[in-house]
VEXDREN-2710 file (C-alpha; in Angstrom, 1 decimal):
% VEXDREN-2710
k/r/px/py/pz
1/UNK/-5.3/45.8/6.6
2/UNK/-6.8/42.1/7.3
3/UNK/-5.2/39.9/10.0
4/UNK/-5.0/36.5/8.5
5/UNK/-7.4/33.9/10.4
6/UNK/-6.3/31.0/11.8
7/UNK/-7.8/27.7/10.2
8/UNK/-9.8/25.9/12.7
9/UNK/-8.5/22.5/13.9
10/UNK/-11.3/20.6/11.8
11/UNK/-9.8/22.7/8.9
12/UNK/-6.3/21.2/9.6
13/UNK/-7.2/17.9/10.6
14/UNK/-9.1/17.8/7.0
15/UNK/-6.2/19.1/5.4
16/UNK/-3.5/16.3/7.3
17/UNK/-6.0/13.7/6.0
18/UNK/-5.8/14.6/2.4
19/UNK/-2.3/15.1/2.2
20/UNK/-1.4/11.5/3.9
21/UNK/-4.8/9.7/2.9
22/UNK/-4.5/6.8/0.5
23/UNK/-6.2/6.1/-2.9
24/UNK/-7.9/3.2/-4.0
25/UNK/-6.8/4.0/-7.5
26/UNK/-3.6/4.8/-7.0
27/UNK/-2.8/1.6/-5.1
28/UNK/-4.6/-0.6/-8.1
29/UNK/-1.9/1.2/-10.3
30/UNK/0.8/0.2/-8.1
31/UNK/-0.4/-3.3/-7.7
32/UNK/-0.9/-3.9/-11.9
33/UNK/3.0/-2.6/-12.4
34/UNK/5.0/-3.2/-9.2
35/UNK/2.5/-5.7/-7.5
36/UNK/4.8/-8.7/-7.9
37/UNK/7.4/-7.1/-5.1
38/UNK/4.7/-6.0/-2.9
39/UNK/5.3/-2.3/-3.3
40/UNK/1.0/-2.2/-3.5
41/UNK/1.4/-3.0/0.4
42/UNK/3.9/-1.1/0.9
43/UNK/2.3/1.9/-0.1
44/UNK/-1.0/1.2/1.8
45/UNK/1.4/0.6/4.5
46/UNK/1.5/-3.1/5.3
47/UNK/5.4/-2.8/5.2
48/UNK/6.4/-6.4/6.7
49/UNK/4.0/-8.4/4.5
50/UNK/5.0/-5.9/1.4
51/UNK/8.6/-7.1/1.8
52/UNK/8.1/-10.3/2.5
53/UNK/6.8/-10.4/-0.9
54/UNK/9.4/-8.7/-2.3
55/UNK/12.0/-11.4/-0.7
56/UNK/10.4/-14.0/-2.3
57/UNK/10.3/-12.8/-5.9
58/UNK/13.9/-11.5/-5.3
59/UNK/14.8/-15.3/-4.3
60/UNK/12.2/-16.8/-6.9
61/UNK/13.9/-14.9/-9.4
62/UNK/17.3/-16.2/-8.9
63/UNK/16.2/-19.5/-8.8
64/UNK/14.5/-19.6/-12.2
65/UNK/18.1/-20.7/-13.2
66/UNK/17.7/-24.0/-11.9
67/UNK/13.8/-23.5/-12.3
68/UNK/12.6/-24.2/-8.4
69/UNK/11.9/-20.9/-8.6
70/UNK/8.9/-21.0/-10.7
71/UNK/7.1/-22.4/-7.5
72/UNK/8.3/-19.2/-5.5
73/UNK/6.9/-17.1/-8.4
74/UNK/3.4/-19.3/-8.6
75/UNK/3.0/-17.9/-5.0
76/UNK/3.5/-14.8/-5.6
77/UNK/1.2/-14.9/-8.5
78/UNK/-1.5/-16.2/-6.8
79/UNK/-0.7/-13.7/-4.2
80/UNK/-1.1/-10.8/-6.7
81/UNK/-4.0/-12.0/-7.7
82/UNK/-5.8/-12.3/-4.4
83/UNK/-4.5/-8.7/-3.1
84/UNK/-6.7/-7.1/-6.2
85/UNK/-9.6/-8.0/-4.3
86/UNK/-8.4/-6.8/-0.6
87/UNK/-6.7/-3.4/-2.0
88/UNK/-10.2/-1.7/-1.2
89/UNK/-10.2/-2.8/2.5
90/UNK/-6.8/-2.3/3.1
91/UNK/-6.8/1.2/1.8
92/UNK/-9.9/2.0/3.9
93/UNK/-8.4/0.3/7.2
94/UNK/-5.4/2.2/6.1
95/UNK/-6.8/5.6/6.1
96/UNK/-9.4/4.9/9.3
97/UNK/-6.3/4.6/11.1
98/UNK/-5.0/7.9/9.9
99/UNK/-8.5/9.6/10.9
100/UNK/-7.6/8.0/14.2
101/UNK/-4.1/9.7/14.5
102/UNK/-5.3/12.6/13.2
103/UNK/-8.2/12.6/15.8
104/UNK/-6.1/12.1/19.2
END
């Protein structure tokens, strides 16, 4: 009869990172279908920029009915726009900080 082994802490550590790491990929989806209310950020967890965007398209979007919104939703469009190129670095600063959890 075998004992079972004990995974090493590298072992564990590795298998923490996978589980809570964060994908470039997957965050790009996020972005292209739920990017206007931040979710993106959320995800890659920037949680007080990610719902500050989500407050503004909430308010933008009510205020389409008397059409000041549209500047609210310009914003957030440009916004959108410019997080496609920073996902990459905030998923890697995202996940360095995770190694650095991890590590202590």
């Amino acid at each position: 009869m075998q004992t079972p082994t004990r995974p090493s802490d590298d072992m564990v550590a590795r298998m923490r990172y996978d589980a809570a790491s964060r994908s470039v990929v997957a965050a790009y989806l996020i972005w292209f279908f739920l990017g206007y209310g931040g979710v993106h950020r959320m995800y890659l967890g920037r949680w007080g920029s990610g719902l500050v965007m989500l407050a503004i398209f909430g308010v933008s979007m009510l205020l389409t009915l008397i059409f000041i919104g549209y500047l609210g939703l310009g914003v957030i469009g440009i916004w959108w726009l410019l997080d496609a190129l920073l996902i990459p670095g905030m998923a890697q600063r995202y996940n360095d900080r995770l190694i650095d959890r991890i590590a202590r």
